[in-house]
The first five atom37 places (N, CA, C, CB, O) and aatype in JSON, in Angstrom:
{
  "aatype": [20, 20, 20, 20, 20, 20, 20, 20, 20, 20, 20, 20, 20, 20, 20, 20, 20, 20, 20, 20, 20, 20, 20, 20, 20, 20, 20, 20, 20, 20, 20, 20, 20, 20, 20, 20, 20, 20, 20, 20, 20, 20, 20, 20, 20, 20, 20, 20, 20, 20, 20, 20, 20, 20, 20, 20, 20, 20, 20, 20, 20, 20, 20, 20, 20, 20, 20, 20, 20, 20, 20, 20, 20, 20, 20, 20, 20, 20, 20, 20, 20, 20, 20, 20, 20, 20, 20, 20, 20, 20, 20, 20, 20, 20, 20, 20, 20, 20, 20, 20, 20, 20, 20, 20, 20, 20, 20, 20, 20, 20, 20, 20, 20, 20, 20, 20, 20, 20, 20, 20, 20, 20, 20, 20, 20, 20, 20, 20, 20, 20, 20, 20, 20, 20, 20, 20, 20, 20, 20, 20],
  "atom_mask": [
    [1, 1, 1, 1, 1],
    [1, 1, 1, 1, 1],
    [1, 1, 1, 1, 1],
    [1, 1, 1, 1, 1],
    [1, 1, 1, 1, 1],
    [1, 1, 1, 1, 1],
    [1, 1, 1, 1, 1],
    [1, 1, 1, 1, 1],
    [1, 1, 1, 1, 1],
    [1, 1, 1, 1, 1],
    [1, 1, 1, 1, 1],
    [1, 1, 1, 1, 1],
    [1, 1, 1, 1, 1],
    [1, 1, 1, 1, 1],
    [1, 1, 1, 1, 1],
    [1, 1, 1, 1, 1],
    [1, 1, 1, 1, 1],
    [1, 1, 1, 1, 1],
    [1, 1, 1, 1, 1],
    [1, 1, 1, 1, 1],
    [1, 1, 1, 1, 1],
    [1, 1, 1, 1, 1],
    [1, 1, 1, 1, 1],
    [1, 1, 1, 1, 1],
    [1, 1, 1, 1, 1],
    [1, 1, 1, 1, 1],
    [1, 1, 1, 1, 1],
    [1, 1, 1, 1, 1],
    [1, 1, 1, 1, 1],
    [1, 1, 1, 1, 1],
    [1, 1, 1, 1, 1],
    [1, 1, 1, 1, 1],
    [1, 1, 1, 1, 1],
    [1, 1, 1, 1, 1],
    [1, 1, 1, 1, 1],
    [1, 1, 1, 1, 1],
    [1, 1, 1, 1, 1],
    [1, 1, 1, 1, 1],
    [1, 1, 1, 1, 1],
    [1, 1, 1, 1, 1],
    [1, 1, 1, 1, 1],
    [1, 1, 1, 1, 1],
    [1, 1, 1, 1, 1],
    [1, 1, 1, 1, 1],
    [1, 1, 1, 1, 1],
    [1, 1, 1, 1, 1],
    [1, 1, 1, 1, 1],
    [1, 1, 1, 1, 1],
    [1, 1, 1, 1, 1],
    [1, 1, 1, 1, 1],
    [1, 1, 1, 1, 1],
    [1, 1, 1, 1, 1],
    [1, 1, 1, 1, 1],
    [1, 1, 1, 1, 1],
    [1, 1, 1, 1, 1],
    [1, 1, 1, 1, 1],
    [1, 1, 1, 1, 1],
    [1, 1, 1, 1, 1],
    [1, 1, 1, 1, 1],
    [1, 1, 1, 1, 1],
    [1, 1, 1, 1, 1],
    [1, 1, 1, 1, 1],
    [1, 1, 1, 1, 1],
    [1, 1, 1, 1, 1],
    [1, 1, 1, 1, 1],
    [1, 1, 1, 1, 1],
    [1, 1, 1, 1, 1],
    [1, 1, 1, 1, 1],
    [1, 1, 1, 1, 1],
    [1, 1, 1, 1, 1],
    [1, 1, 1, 1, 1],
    [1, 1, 1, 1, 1],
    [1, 1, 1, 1, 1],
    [1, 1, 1, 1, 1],
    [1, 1, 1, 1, 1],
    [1, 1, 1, 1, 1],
    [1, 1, 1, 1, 1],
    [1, 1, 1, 1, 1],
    [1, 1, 1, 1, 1],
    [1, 1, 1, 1, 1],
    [1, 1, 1, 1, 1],
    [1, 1, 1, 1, 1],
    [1, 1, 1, 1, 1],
    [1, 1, 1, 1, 1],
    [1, 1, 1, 1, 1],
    [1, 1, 1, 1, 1],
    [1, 1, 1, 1, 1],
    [1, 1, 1, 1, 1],
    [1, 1, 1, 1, 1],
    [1, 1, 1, 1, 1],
    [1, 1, 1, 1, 1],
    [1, 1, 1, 1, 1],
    [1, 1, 1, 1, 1],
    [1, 1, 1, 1, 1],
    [1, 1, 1, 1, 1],
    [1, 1, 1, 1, 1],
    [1, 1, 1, 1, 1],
    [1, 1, 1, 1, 1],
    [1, 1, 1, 1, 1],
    [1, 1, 1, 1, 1],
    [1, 1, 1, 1, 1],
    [1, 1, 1, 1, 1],
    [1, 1, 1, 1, 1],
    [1, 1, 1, 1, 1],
    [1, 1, 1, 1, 1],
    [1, 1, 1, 1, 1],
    [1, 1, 1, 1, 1],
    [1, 1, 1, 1, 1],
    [1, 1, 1, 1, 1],
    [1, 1, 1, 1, 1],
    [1, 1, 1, 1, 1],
    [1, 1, 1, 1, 1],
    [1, 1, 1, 1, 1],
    [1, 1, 1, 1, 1],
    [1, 1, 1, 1, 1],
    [1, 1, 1, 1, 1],
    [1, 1, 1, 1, 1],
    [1, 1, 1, 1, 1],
    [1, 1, 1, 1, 1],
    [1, 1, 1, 1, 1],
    [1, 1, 1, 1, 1],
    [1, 1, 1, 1, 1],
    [1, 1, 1, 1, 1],
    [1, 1, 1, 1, 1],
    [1, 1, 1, 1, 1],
    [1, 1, 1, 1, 1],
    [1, 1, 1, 1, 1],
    [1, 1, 1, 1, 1],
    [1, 1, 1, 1, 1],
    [1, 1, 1, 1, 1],
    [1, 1, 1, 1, 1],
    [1, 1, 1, 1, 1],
    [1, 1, 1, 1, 1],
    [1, 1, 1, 1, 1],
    [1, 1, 1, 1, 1],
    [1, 1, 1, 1, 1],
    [1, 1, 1, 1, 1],
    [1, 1, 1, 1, 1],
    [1, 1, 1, 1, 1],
    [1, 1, 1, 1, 1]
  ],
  "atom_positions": [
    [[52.53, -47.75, 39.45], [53.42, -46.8, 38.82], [52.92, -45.39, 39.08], [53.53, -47.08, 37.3], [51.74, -45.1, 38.87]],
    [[53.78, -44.52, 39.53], [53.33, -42.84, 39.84], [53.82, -42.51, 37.94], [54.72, -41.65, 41.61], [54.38, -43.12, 37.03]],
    [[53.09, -40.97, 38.22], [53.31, -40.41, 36.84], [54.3, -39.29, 37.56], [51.77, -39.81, 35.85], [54.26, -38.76, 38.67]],
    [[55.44, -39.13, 36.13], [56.33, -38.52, 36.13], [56.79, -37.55, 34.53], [57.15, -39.54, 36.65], [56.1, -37.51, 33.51]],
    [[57.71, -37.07, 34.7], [57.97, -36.1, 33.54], [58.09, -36.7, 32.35], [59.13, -35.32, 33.68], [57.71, -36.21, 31.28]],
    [[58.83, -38.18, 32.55], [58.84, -38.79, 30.93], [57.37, -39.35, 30.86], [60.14, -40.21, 30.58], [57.4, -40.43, 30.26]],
    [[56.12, -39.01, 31.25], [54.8, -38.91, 30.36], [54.46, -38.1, 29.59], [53.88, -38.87, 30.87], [53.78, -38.37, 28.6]],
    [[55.02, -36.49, 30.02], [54.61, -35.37, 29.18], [55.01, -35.89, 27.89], [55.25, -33.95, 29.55], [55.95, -36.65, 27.66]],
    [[53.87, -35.16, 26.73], [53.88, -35.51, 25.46], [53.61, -36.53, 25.01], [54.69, -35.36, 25.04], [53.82, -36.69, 23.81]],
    [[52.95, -37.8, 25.93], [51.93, -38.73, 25.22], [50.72, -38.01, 24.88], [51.51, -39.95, 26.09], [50.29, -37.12, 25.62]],
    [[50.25, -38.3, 23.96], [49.47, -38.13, 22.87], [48.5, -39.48, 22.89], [50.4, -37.95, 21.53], [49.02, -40.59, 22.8]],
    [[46.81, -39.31, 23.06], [46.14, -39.93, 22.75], [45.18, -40.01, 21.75], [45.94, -40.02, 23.43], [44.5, -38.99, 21.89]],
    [[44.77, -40.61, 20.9], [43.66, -40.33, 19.85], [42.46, -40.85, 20.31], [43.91, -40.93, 18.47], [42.4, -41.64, 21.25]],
    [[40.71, -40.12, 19.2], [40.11, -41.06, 20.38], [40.32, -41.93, 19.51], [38.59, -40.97, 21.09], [41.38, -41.76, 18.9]],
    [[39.5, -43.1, 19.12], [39.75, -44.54, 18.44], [38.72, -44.29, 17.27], [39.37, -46.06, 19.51], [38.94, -44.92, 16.24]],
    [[37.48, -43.36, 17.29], [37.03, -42.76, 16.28], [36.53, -41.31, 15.72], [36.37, -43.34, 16.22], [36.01, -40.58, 16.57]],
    [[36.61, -40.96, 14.8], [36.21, -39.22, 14.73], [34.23, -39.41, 15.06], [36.73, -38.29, 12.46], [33.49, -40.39, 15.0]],
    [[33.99, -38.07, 15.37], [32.54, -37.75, 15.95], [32.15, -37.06, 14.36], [32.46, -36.47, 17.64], [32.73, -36.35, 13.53]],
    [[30.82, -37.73, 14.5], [30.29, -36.78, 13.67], [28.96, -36.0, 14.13], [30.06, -37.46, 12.46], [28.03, -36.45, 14.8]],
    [[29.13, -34.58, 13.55], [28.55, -33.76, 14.4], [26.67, -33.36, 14.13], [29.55, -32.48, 14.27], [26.55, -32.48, 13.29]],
    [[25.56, -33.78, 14.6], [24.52, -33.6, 13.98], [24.06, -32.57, 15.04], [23.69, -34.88, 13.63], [24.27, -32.4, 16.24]],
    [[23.07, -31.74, 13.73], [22.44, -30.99, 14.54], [21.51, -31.36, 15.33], [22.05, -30.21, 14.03], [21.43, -30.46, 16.17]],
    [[20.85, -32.05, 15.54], [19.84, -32.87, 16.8], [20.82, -32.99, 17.65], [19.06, -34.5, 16.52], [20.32, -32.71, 18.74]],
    [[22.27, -33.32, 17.83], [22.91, -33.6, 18.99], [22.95, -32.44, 19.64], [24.14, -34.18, 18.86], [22.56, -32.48, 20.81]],
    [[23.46, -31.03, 19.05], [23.65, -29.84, 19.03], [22.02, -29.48, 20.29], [23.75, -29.25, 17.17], [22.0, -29.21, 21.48]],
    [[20.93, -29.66, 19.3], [20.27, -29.4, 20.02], [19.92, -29.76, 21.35], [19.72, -29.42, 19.53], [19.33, -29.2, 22.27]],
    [[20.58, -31.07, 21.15], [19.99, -32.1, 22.27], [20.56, -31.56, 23.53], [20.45, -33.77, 22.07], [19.87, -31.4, 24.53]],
    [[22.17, -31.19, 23.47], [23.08, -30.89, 24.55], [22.64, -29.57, 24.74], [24.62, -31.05, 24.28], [22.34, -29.42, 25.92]],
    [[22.45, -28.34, 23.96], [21.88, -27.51, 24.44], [20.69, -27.21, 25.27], [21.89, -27.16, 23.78], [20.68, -26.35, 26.15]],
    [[19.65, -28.03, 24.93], [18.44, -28.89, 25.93], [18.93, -28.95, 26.98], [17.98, -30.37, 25.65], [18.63, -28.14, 27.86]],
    [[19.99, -30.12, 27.21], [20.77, -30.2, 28.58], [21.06, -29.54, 29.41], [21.61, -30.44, 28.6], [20.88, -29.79, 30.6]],
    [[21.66, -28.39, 28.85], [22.56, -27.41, 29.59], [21.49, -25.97, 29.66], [24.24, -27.13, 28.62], [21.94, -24.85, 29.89]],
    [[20.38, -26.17, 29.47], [19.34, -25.36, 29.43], [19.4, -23.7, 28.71], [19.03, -25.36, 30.83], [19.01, -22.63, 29.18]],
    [[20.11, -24.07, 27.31], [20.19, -22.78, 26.5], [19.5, -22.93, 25.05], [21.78, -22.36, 26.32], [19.89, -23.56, 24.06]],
    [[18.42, -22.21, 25.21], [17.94, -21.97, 23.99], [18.05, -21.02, 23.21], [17.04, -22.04, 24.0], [17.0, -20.42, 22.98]],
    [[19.15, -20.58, 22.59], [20.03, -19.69, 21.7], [19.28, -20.88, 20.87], [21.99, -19.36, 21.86], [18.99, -22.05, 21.13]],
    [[19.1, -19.96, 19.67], [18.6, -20.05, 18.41], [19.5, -20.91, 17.7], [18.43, -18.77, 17.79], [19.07, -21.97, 17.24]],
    [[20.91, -20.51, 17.52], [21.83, -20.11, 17.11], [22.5, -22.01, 16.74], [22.52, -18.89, 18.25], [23.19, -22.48, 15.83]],
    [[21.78, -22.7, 18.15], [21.94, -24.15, 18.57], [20.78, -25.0, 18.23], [22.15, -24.26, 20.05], [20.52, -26.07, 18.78]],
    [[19.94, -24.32, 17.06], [19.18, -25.21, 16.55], [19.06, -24.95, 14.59], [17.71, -25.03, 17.5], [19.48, -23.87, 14.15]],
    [[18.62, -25.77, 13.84], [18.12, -25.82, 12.75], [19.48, -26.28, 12.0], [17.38, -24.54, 12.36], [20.54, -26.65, 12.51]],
    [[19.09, -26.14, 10.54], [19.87, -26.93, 9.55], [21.3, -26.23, 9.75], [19.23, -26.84, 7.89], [22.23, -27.02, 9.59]],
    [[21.67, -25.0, 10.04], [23.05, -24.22, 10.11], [23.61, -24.24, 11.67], [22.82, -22.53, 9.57], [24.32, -23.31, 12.07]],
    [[23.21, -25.5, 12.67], [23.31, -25.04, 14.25], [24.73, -25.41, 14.08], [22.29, -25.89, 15.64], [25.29, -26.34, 13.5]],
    [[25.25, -24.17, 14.94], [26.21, -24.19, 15.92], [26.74, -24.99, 17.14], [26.03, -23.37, 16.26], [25.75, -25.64, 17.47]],
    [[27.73, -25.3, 17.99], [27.58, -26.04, 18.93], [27.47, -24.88, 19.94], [28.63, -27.13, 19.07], [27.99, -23.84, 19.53]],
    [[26.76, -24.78, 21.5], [27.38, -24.59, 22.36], [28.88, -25.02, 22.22], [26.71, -25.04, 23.24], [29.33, -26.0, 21.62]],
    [[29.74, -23.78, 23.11], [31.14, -24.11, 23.52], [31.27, -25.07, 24.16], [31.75, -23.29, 24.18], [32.05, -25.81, 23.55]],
    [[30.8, -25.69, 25.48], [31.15, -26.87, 26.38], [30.85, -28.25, 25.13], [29.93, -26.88, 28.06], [31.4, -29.35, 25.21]],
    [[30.12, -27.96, 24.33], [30.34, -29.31, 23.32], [31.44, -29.57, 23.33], [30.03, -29.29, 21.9], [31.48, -30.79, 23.5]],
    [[32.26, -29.24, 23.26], [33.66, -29.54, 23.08], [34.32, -30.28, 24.53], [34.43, -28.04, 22.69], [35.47, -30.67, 24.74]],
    [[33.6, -30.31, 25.07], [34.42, -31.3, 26.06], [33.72, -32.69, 25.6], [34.2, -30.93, 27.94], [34.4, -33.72, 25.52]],
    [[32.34, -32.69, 25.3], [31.5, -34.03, 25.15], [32.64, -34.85, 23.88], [29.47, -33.64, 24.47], [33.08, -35.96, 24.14]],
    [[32.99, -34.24, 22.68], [33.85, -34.54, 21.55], [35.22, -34.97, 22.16], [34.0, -33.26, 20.55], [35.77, -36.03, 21.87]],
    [[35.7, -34.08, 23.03], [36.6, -34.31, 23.68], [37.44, -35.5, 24.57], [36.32, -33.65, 24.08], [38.58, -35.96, 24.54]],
    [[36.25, -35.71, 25.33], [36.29, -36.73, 26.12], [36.43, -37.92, 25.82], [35.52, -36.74, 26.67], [36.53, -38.68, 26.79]],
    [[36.48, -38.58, 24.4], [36.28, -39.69, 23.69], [37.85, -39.92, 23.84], [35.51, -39.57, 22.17], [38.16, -41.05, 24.21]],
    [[38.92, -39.0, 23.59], [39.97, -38.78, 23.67], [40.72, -38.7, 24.88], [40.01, -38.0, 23.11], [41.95, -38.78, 24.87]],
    [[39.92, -38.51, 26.17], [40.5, -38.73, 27.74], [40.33, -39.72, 28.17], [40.08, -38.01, 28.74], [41.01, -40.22, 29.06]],
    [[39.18, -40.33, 27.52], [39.16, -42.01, 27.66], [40.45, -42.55, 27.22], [37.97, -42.78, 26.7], [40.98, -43.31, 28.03]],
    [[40.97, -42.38, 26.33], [42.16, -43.14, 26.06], [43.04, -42.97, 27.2], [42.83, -42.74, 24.78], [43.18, -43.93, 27.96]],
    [[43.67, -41.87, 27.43], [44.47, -41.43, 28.03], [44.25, -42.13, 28.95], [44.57, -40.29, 28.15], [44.98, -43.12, 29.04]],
    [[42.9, -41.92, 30.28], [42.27, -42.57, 31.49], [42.64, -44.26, 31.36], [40.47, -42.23, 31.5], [43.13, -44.91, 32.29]],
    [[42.39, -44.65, 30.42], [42.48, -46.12, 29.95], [44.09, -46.53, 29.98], [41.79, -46.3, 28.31], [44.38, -47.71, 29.79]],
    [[44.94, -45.73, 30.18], [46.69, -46.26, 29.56], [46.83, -46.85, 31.03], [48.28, -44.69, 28.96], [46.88, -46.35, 32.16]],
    [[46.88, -48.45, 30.38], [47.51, -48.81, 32.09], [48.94, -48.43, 32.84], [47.63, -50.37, 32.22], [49.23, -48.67, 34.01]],
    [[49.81, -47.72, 31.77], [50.96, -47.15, 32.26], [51.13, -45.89, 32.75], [51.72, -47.22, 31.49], [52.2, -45.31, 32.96]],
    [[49.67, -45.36, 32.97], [49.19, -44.19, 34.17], [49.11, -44.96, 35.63], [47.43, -43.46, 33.8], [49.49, -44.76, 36.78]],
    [[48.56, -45.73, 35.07], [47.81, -46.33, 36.27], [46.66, -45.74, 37.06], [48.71, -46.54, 37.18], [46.4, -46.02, 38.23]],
    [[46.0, -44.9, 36.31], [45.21, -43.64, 37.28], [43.91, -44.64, 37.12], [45.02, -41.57, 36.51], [43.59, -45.45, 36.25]],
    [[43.12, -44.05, 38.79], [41.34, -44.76, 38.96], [40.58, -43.55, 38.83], [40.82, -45.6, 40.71], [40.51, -42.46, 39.4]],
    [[39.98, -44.18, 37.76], [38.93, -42.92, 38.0], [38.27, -42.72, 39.59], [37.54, -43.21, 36.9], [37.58, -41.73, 39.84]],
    [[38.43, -43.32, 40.19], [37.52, -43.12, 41.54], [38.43, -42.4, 42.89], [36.93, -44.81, 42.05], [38.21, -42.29, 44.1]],
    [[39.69, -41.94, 41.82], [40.88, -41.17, 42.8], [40.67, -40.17, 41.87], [42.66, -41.8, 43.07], [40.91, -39.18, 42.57]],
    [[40.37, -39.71, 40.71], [40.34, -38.59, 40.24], [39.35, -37.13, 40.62], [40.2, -39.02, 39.15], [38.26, -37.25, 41.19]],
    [[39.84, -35.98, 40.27], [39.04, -35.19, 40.68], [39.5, -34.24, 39.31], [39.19, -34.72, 42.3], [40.67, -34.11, 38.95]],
    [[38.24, -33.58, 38.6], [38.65, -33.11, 37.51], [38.54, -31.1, 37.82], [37.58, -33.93, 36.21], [37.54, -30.51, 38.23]],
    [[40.04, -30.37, 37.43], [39.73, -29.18, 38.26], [39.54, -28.02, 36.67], [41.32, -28.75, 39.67], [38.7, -28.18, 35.78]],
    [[40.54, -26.97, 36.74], [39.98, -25.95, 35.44], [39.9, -27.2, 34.16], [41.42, -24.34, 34.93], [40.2, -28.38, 34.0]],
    [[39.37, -26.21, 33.51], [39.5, -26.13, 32.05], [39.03, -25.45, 31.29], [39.28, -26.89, 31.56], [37.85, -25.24, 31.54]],
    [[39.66, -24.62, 29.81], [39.17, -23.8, 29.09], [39.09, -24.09, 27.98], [39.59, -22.9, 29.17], [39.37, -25.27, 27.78]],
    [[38.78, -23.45, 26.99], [38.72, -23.62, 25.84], [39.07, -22.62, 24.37], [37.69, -23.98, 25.98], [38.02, -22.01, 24.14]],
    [[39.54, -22.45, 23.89], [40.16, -21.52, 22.42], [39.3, -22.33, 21.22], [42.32, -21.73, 22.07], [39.3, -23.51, 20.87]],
    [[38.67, -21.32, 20.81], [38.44, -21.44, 19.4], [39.12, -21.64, 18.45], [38.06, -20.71, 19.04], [40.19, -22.01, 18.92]],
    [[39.22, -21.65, 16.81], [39.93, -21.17, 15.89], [38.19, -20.76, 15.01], [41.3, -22.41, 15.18], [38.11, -19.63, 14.54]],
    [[36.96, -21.67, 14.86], [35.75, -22.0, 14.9], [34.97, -22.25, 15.46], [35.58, -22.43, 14.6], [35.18, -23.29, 16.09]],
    [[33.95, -21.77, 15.63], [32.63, -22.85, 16.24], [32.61, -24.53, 15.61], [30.91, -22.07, 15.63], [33.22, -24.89, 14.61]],
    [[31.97, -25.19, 16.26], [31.61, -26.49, 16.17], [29.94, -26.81, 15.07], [31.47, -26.91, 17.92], [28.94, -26.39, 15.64]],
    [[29.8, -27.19, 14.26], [28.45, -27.18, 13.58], [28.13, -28.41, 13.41], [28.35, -26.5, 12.31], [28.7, -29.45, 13.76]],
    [[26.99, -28.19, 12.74], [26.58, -29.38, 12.33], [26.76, -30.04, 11.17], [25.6, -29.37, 12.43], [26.04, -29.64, 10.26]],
    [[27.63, -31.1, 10.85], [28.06, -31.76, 9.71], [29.56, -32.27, 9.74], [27.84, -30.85, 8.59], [30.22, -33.19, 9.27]],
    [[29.76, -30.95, 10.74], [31.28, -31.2, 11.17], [31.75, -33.31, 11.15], [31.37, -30.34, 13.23], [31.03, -34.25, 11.47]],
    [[32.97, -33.3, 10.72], [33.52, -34.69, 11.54], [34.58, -34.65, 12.32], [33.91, -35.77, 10.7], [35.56, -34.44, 11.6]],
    [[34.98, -34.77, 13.8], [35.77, -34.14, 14.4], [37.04, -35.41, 14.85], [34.93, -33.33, 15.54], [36.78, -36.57, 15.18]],
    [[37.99, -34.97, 14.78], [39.43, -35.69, 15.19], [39.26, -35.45, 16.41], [40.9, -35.17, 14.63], [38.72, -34.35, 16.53]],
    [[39.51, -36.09, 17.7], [40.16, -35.4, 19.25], [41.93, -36.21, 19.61], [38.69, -36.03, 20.95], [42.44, -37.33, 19.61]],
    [[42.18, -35.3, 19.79], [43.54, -36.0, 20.84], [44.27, -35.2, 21.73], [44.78, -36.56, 20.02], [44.85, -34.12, 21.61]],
    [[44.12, -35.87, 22.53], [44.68, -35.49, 24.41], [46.37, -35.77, 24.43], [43.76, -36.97, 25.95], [46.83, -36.88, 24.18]],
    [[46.97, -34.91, 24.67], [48.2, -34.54, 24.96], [48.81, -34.15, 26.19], [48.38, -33.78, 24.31], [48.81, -32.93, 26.36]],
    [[49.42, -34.95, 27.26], [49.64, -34.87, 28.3], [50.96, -33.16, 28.5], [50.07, -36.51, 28.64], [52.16, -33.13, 28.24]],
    [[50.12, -32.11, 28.99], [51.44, -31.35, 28.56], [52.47, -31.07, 30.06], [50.89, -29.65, 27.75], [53.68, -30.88, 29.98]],
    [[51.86, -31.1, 31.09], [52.52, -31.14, 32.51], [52.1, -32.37, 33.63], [52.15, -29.73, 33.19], [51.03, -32.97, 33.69]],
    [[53.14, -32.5, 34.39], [52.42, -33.55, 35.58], [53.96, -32.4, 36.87], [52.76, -36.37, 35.1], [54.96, -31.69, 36.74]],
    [[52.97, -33.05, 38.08], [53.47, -32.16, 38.68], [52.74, -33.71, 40.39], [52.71, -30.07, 38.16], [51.77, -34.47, 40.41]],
    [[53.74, -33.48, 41.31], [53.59, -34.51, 42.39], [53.34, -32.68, 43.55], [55.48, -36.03, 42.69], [53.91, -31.59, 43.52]],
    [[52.14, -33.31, 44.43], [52.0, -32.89, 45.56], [51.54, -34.06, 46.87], [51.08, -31.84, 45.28], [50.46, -34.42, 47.31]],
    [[52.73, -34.34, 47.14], [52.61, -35.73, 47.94], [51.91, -36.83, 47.26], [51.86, -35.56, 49.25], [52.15, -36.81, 46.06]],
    [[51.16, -37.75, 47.6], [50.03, -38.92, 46.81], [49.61, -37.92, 45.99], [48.59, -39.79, 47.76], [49.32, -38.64, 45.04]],
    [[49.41, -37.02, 45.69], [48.37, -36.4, 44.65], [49.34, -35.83, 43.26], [47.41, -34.94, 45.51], [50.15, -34.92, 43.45]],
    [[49.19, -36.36, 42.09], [49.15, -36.12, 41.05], [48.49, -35.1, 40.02], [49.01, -36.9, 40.93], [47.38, -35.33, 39.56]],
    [[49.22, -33.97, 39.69], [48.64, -33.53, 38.83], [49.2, -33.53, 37.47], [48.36, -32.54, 39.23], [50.35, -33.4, 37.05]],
    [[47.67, -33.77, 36.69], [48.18, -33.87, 35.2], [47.69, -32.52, 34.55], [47.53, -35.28, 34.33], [46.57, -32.36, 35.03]],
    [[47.91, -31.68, 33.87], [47.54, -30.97, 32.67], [47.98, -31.73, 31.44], [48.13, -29.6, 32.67], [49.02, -32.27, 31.07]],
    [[46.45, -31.48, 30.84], [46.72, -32.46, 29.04], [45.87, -31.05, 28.12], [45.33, -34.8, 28.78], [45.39, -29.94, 28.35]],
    [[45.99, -31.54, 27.53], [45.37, -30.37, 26.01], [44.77, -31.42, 25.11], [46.87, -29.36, 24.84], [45.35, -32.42, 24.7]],
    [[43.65, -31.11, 24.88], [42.64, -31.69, 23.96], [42.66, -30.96, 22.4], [41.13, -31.48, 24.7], [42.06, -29.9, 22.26]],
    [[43.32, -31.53, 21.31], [43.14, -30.61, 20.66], [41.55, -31.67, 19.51], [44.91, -29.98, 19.96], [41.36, -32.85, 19.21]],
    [[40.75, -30.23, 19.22], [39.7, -31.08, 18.16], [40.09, -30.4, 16.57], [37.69, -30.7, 18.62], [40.59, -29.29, 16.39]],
    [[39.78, -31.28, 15.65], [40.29, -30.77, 14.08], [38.88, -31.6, 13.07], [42.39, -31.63, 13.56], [37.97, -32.34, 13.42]],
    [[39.26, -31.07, 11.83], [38.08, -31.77, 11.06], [39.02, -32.65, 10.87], [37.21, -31.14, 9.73], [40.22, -32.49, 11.1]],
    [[38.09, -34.28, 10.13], [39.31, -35.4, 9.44], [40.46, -34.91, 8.96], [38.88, -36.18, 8.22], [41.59, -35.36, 9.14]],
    [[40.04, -33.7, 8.17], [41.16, -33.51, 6.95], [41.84, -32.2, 7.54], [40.43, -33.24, 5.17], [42.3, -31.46, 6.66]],
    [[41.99, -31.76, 8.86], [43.33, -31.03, 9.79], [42.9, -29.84, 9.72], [45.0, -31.09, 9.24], [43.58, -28.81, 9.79]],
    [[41.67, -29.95, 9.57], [41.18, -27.97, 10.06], [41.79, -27.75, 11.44], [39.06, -27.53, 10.34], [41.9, -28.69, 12.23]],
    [[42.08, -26.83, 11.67], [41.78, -26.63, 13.7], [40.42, -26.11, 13.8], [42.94, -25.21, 14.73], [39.96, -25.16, 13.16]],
    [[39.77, -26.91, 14.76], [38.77, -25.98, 15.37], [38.66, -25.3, 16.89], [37.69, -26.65, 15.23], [38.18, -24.2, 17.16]],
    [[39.22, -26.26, 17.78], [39.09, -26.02, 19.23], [40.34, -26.85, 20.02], [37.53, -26.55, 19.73], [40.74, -28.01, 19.93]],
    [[40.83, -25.51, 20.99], [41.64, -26.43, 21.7], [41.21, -26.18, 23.28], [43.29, -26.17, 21.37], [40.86, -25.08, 23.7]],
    [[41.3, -27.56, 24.19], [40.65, -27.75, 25.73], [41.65, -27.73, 26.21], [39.82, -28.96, 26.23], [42.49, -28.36, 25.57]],
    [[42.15, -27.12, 27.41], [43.05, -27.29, 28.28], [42.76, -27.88, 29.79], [43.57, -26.15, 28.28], [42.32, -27.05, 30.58]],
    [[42.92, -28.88, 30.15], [42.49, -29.11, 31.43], [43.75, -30.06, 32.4], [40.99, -29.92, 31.23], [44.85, -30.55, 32.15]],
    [[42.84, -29.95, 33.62], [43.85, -30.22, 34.49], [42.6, -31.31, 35.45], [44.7, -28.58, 35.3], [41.42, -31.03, 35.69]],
    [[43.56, -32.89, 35.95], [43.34, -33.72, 36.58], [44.18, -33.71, 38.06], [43.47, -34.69, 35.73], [45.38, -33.49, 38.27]],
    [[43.06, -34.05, 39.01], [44.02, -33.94, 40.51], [43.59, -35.62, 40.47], [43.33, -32.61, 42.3], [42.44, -36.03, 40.31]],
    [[44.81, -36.46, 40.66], [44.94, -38.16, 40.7], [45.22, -38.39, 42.08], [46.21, -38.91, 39.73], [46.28, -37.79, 42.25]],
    [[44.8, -39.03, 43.43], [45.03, -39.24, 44.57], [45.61, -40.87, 44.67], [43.78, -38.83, 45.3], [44.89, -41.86, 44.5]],
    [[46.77, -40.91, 44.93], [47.54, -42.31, 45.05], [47.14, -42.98, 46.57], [49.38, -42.04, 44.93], [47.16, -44.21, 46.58]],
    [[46.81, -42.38, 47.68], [47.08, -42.47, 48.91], [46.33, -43.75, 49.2], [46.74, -41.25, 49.69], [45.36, -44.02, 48.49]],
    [[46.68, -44.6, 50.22], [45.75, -46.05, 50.17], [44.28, -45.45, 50.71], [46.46, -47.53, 51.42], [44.3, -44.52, 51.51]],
    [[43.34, -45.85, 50.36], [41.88, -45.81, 51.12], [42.14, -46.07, 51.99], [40.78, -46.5, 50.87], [41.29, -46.16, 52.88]]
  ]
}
């Protein structure tokens, strides 16, 4: 099955909310080699790219709909940004869900734009991801 216009506006959830500790905070900041203060102790903040790690729990779904039909091993993942409403902290419990908002055909190649939006359980906004997938149909 190719993707087409009646996908826009599926909506994925991930299957559970994240909860946010500050050791993780720190941990990913470790990762990404920033030691801003700011990303450690009892009041840490997230780095911004946290928000794709939260995120992603929620593109799994999407990646997973066998009525995409998409391989991860044809995918190529291109922009993406991110909007605040908040920072990300520690204690936080975060909702994600991926919202397919465009698809667009360039021969075998598929593009999707989806929107990640993240919220607390109880419908704060905190962050919204915008990104875009290039899907290659073409036989190997």
């Amino acid at each position: 099955m190719t993707i087409d216009a009646t996908m826009v506006g599926r909506s994925y959830a991930a299957a559970e909310s994240y909860q946010v500790g500050r050791e993780k905070i720190r941990e990913f900041a470790d990762a990404i080699g920033d030691r801003n203060p700011a990303y450690r102790g009892d009041d840490a903040i997230a780095p911004p790219t946290f928000a794709f790690m939260v995120g992603s729990r929620a593109l799994e779904e999407l990646l997973n709909d066998e009525e995409l039909g998409l391989r991860l091993d044809r995918i190529v993942h291109g922009a993406q940004k991110f909007s605040y409403t908040r920072p990300i902290k520690a204690g936080d419990e975060i909702a994600a869900t991926a919202t397919i908002t465009t698809v667009r055909k360039a021969g075998p190649v598929e593009v999707i734009m989806y929107e990640t939006t993240l919220t607390t359980v109880d419908g704060e906004p905190i962050a919204t991801a915008t990104s875009t997938l290039s899907h290659n149909r073409a036989d190997a």
